[in-house]
N, C-alpha and C positions, 0 to 999 in steps of 0.2 A: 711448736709447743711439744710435739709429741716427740721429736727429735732429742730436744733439750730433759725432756724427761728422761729420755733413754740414759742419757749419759752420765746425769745426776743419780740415776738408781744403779748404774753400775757403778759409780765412783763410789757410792754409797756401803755399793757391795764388796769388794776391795779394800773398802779400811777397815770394814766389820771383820772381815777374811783375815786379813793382816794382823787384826789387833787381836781377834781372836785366836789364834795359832798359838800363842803364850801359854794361854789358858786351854789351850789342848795336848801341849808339850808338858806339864804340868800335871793335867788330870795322868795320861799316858804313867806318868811316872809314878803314879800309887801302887802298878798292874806290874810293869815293866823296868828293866833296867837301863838305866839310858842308850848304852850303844846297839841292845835288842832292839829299843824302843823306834830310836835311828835310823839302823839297819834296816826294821822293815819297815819303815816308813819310804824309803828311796827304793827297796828294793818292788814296791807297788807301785811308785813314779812311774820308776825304768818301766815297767810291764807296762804301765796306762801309756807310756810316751811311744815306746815300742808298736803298738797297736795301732796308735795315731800314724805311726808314718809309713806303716805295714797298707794300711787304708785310701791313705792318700801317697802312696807310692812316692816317698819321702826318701833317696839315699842315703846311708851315714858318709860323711865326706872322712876320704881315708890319706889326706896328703900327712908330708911328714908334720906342718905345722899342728893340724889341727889334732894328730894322735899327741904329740907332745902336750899340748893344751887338754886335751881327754884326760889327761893321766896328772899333770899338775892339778888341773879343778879337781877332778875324783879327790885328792888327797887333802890340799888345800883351799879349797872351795866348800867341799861337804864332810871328809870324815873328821879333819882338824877344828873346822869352827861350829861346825853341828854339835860335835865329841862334847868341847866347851861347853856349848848352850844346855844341853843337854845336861851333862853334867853339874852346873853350874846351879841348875835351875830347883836341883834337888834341895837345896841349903837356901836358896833367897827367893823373892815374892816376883811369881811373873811378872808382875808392873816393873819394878825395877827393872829385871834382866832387858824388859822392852827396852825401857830409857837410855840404859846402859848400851845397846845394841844399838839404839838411836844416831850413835858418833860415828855411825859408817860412811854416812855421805862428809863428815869431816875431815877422815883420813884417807876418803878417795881424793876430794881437792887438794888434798895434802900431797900424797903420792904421785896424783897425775901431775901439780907440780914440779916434783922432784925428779920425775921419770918421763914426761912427758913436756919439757922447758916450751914450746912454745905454745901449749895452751895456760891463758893467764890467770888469774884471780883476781876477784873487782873487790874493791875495799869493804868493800857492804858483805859480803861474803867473809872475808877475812874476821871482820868484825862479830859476825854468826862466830865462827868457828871459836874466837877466843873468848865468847861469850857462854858457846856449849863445854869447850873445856873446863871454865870456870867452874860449870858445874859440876862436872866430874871432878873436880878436885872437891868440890863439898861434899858429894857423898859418901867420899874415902878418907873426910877430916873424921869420923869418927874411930876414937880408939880400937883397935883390934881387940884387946880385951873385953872390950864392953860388947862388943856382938859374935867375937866368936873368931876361932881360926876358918871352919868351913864355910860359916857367913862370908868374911873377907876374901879366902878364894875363888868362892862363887861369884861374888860381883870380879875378881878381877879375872877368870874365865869368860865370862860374858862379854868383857872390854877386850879381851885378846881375840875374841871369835869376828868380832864385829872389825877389828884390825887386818887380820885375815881375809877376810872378806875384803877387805876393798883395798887389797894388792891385786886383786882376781880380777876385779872392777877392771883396774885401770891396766892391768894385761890383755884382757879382751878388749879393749879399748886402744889398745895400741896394737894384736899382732890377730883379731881374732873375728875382725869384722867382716870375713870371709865366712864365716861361719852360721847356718841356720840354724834356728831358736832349738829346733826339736833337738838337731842330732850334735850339738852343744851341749844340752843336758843327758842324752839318753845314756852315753858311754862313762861320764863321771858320777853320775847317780846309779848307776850299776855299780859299777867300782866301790861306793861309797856303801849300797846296800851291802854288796858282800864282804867289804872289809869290816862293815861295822858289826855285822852279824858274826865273823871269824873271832873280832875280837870281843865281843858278849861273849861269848859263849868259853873262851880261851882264858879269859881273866877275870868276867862278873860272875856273880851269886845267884846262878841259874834257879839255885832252888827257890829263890823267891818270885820267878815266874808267876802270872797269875795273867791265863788270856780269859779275860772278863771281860764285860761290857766294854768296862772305861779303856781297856786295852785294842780293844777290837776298832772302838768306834774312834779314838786318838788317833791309831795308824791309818784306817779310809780317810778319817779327814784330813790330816797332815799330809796323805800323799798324791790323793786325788784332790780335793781342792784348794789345801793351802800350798801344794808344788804344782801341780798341772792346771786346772780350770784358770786360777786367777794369772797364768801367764801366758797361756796360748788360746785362751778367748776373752777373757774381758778386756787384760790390758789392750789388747785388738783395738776395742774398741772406745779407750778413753784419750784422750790429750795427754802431748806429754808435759803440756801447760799444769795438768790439772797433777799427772803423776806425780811434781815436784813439788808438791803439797803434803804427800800421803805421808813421808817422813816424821813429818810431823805430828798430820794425825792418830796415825797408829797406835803411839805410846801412849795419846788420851783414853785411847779406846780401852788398851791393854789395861791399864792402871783403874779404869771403871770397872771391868769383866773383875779381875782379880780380889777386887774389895769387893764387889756384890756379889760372885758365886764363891769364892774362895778366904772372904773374910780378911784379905791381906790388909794389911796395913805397914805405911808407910814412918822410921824414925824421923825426928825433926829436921836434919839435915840432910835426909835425902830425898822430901818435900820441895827443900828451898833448890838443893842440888837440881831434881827433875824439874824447875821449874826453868831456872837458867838454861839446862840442853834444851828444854823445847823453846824456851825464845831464840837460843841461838840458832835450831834450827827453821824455826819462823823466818829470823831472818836473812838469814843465808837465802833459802828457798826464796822470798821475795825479790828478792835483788834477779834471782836467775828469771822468777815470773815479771815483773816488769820489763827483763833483757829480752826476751821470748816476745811479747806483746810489743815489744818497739820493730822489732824485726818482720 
């Protein structure tokens, strides 16, 4: 009993974590300018990750693959789809950008198909995916005009980050399994702190700087527990039965926080849209949870 609790209150902990990261990318953003806001959000990772493996006497692994891999994720892992999200998020409702960002685990099956031929895809799966795309074609059936050029790049920023993101996936996934959790992130989340902080400061409207509360407390928590805590302690300790759920529930969470602290509200059609990505990812996710449990 006491076990089963454990795990149900971390899993619990973890989508709240998850969902709520939107809505702190978001607050951030009143204070901060996105690649500032970015920037020192990894550039505290790196420190907290740094620390962790200073402690437990952690190597950085320095072969040629896994520097190659350092320097692609830095770029392509964190300052290109962070950049997006970030960016993106200034112009549309953190609920949204969730949902939007939701179709990562789509275009990982996607890619690891295309890149990686002999792992396969089960039809149940497939069926998810063109059930999630369906809905991202509804939320982008609305006119440009009617919501706006910056509306419309933001939701299509969001969709290229979340893209990005799961070319990264399925490269660690093919060249990178050599590689430990810490010092996988510690070198590309430097890279990403300081490049994102070169370019705040190079190209954004410093003068609207403002380290305030909502500034302060955005960056500790996006970098201490929505990057470090919830991947190198709790995921520790949840199923990765239970993981392949969170997909899903995230964007509920997201889309709750946003409309009760944030007032967001969602148009008609990207209601029905988020509703299709999350059955699709329902069922996707199911198919992998039943395969898991048969195993």
């Amino acid at each position: 009993m006491n076990s089963n609790f454990k795990i149900a209150s971390n899993y619990i902990l973890i989508c709240l974590i998850w969902g709520s990261t939107w809505f702190a990318i978001r607050l951030g953003l009143d204070s901060l300018t996105p690649f500032i806001s970015a920037g020192l959000r990894f550039s505290v990772a790196a420190i907290v990750i740094y620390g962790i493996m200073r402690f437990r006497s952690i190597p950085i692994q320095r072969d040629k693959i896994s520097m190659r891999l350092y320097y692609f994720m830095g770029i392509f892992s964190f300052i290109l789809p962070f950049g997006f999200v970030y960016w993106g998020e200034q112009y549309i409702p953190s609920g949204l950008a969730s949902v939007l960002f939701a179709v990562y685990p789509f275009f990982v099956a996607l890619f690891t198909r295309l890149f990686i031929p002999d792992e396969k895809i089960g039809g149940i799966k497939i069926l998810g995916m063109v059930i999630g795309f369906t809905g991202i074609v509804i939320i982008f059936s609305q006119n440009i005009m009617a919501i706006g050029l910056d509306y419309f790049l933001g939701m299509v920023a969001v969709l290229l980050s979340g893209m990005l993101q799961s070319t990264i996936a399925v490269s660690i996934k093919k060249y990178g399994q050599h590689l430990h959790a810490l010092s996988m992130n510690l070198i590309p989340m430097a890279i990403a702190g300081i490049g994102m902080l070169l370019i705040g400061f190079l190209f954004e409207n410093t003068s609207s700087l403002k380290f305030d509360l909502k500034a302060v407390g955005s960056v500790l928590y996006l970098g201490i527990v929505g990057s470090v805590i919830t991947f190198y302690w709790l995921l520790k300790k949840i199923s990765i039965i239970l993981l392949s759920l969170t997909a899903f529930i995230t964007p509920i969470i997201a889309l709750g926080i946003g409309w009760i602290f944030l007032d967001e509200t969602l148009m008609t059609n990207q209601i029905y849209g988020s509703f299709f990505v999350l059955a699709g990812l329902l069922t996707a996710n199911l198919s992998s949870l039943k395969k898991k449990y048969k195993e």
